[in-house]
N, C-alpha and C positions, 0 to 999 in steps of 0.2 A: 695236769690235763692229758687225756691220752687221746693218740695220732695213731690215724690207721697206715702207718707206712706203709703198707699196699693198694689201697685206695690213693694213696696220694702221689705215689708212684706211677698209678696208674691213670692219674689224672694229668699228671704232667706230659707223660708220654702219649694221651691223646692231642694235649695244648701243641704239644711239638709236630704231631703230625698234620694237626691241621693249619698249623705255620707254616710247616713246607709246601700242602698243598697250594694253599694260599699264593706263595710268594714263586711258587713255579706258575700260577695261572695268571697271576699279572706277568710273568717273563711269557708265556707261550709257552712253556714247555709242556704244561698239561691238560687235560680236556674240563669242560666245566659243565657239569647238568647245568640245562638253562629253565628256568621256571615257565609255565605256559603261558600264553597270552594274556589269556583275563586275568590272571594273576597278578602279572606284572602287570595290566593297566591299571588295577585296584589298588599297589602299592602308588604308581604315579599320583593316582588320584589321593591315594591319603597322606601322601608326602605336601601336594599342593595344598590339602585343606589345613593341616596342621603348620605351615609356613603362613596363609593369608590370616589364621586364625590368630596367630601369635602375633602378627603385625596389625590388625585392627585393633586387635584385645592390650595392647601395648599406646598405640595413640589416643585408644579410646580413657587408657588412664592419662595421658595428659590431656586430654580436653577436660575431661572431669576434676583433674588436680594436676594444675601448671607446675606448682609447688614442687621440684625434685626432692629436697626437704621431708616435705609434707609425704610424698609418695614413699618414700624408705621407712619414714616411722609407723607409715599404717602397715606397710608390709611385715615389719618384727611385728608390731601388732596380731596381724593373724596369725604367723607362725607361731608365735606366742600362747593362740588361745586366747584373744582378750578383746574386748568389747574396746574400738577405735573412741575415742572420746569427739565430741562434736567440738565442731570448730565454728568462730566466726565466719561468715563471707564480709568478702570485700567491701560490697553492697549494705551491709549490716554496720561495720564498722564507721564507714563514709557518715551512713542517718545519724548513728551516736554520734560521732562530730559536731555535726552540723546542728542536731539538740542540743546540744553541752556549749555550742560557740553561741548560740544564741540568749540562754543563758546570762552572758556576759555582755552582749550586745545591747539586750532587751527585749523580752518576747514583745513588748506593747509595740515597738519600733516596726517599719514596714521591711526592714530587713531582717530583723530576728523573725518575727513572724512568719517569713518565707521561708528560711531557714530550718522553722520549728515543721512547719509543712514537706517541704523537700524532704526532708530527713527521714519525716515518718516513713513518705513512697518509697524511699530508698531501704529502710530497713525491709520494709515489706517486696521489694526486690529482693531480698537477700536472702527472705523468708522461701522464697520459692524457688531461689534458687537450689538452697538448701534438700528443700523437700524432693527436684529434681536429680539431686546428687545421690541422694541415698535411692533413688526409687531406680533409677538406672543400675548403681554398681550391685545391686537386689537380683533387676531383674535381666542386666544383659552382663555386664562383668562377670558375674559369679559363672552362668553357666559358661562361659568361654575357657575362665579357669580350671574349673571342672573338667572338660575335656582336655583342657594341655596338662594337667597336673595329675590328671586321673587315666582317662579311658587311652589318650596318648601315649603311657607310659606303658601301660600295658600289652597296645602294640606293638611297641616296638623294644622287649622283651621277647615277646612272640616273634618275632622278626628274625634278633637277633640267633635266638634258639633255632629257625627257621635254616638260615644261613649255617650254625654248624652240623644241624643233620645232612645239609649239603654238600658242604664239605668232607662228612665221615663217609659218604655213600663216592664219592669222587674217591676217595681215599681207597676205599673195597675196589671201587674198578681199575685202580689202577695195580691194586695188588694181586687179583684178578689176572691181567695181560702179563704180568712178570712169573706168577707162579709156572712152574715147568712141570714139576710131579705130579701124582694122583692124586696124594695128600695132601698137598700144599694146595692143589686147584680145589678140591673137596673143601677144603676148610674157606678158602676165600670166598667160597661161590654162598657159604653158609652167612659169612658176614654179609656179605654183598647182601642176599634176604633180607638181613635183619633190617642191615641200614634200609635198605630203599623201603622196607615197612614204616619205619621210626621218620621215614622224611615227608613220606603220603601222609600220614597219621599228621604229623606237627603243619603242612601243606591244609591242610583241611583246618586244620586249626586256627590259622593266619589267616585263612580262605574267611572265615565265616567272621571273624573281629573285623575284616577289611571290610568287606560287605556292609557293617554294622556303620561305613561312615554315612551312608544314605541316611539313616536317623537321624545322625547328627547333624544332619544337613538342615532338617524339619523341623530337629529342636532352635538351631539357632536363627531360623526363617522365624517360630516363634516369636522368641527373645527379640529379635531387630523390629519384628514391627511394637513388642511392647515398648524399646527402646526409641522409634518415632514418634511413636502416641505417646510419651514421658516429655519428649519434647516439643511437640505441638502443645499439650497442654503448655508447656512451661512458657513459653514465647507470646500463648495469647493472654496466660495470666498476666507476664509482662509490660503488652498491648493495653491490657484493660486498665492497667495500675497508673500506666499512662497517661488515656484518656483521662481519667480522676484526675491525678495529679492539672493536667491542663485546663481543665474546671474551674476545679481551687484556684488555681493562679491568675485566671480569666476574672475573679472578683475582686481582686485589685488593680484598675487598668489605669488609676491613677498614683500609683505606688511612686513611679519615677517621678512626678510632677513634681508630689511631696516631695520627696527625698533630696530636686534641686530647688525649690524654695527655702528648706529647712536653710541650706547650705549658703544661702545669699547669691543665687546664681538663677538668672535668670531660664526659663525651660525653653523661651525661643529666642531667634535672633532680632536685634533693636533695628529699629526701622531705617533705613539711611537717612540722611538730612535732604535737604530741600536746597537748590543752590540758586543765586543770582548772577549773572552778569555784571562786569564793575560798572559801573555808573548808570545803574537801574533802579531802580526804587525796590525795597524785600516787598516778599511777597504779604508780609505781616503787615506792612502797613498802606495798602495799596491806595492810589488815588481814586478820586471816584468817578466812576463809571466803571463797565465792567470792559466795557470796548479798549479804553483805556492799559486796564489792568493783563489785558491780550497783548497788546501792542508793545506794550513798555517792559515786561516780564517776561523772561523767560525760567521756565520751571523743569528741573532733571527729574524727570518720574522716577517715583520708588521700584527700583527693581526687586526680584526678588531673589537671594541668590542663586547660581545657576546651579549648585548639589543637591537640591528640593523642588526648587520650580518647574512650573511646566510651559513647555515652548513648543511651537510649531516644528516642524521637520518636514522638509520633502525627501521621499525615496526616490534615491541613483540607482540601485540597481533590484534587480528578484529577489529575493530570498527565499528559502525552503526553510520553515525551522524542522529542527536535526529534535525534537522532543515536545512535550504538552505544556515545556516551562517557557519556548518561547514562543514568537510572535510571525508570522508567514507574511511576507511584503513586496507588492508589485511597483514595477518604476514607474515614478513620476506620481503617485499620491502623496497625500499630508496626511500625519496622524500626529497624535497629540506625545509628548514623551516628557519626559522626569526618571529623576535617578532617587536613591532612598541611602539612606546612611549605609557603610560597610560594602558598598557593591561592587563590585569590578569596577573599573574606567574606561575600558571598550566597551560596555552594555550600558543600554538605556533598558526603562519598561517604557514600552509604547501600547496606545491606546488606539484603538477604530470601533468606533460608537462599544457595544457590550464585549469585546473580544478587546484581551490584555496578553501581554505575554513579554521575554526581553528581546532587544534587536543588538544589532549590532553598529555600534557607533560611525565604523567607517562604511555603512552603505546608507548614510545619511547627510543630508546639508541641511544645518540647523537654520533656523530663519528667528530671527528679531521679534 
């Protein structure tokens, strides 16, 4: 292999002098061209877009793939040159489940059935999920990349290069103020030209790439609203698949019933008994007359328990409901209340004629 030792010689020996400059301009010891204004706002401004860019473009692949995993192999993947292989979604995986469990359950059964039903919505969640993974990392990933990988890189190259004609031209002036002689001033003052050419020139060149981050700007305004509209599609697809699914399930409204008779278990609760007083006649065999059967009988009415039934309440104090789930109450009316399975303990649902909504237990005196 052949070395141009004078080229490389003479490449070292500019490395060197732009090291000294350098490291005397961080001490103070020497003067430093300063870039003009707009210049240096356009580097600001391209520093900041290529920072926010790389930090959206980065959570935007974890929202799109949780998976750290999953995100390192797609990456060898592109680097690679290779077509990423589709994956299940989570959504996908769950319906096969839930198909396959049923299966063995029974599709004819009211829970395989529901099973065989869930499973389908759920694969078809998955399905669009799917279709919203790839249509975002299409159409808003790629371009973001593109610009940190591509048009970024190129910047700041230009930058770089930017920075040592600055430094060469710093270099000239200072060699410039030391020369003493005619020749020595002559020859300096010749470099000096050349540099501060070679800095305008490379200045202009940084000039018009920086400029160029405005596009970018319009490309990824683009991209982020196709990246909206990918996901508003996706969320009402979701919505819709929804509603269906609640359909479906709305046609079995007797499913549970089944499933606690199948079982030997009664679907509601058994009636309380009927009680007598000791040395009273039962109410089964009463004497006759009905006057009689008043007078000599006493009968405990069936109540109904108090986690379903519904009872009187007067309101102790105002209330404001804080939402449209609950109920707004002035002091001292009656409104009708009951509670439903799974519910809090502090909240009733209270009733006044067509208006429902929940209260609050302790601004209530329940009544008999």
């Amino acid at each position: 292999m052949d070395f141009n030792v004078k080229k490389l010689a003479s490449d070292a020996g500019v490395f060197f002098t732009r090291a000294v400059q350098y490291t005397e301009e961080k001490l103070g010891q020497a003067e430093k061209t300063e870039l003009d204004a707009h210049l240096e706002n356009l580097i600001a401004r391209a520093d900041c877009t290529k920072n926010w860019t790389e930090k959206i473009f980065r959570q935007t692949e974890v929202l799109l793939q949780p998976n750290p995993s999953a995100r390192i192999e797609e990456f060898f993947y592109e680097k690679l040159d290779r077509k990423i292989p589709s994956r299940t979604t989570n959504a996908e995986l769950l319906g096969q489940y839930m198909q396959d469990a049923a299966k063995d359950f029974g599709p004819g059964t009211p829970y395989g059935s529901t099973l065989i039903t869930v499973g389908e919505f759920q694969r078809r969640l998955g399905a669009a999920e799917r279709e919203f993974l790839q249509t975002s990392a299409i159409n808003f990933l790629t371009p973001l990349r593109n610009f940190l990988e591509g048009d970024w890189k190129t910047i700041s190259k230009e930058r770089r290069l930017l920075e040592n004609r600055r430094l060469d031209l710093d270099v000239c002036k200072a060699r410039l103020k030391k020369a003493k002689l005619a020749e020595a001033k002559a020859a300096a003052e010749h470099e000096l030209r050349v540099a501060q050419t070679e800095f305008d020139r490379q200045a202009e060149v940084t000039r018009l790439l920086l400029e160029g981050i405005s596009s970018t700007h319009v490309n990824h305004l683009r991209c982020l609203h196709e990246f909206a509209e990918a996901e508003v599609a996706y969320y009402a697809q979701c919505h819709k698949h929804m509603q269906d699914l609640q359909k479906e399930l709305s046609r079995f409204p007797d499913a549970f019933a089944v499933n606690a008779s199948t079982s030997g278990m009664s679907p509601g609760p058994a009636p309380l008994p009927t009680a007598t007083l000791p040395g009273v006649s039962s109410p089964s065999h009463p004497p006759n007359g009905s006057n009689a059967l008043e007078s000599n009988t006493l009968k405990i009415e069936e109540v109904k328990p108090p986690a379903t039934g519904t009872r009187k309440a007067k309101v102790l104090y105002d209330y404001d409901a804080a939402d449209t789930s609950e109920l707004s109450l002035l002091a001292d009316e009656l409104i009708t209340v009951y509670t439903v399975p799974g519910m809090d303990p502090d909240w009733l649902i209270g009733e006044r004629g067509n208006q429902k909504g929940k209260v609050p237990v302790t601004y209530l005196e329940l009544l008999s």
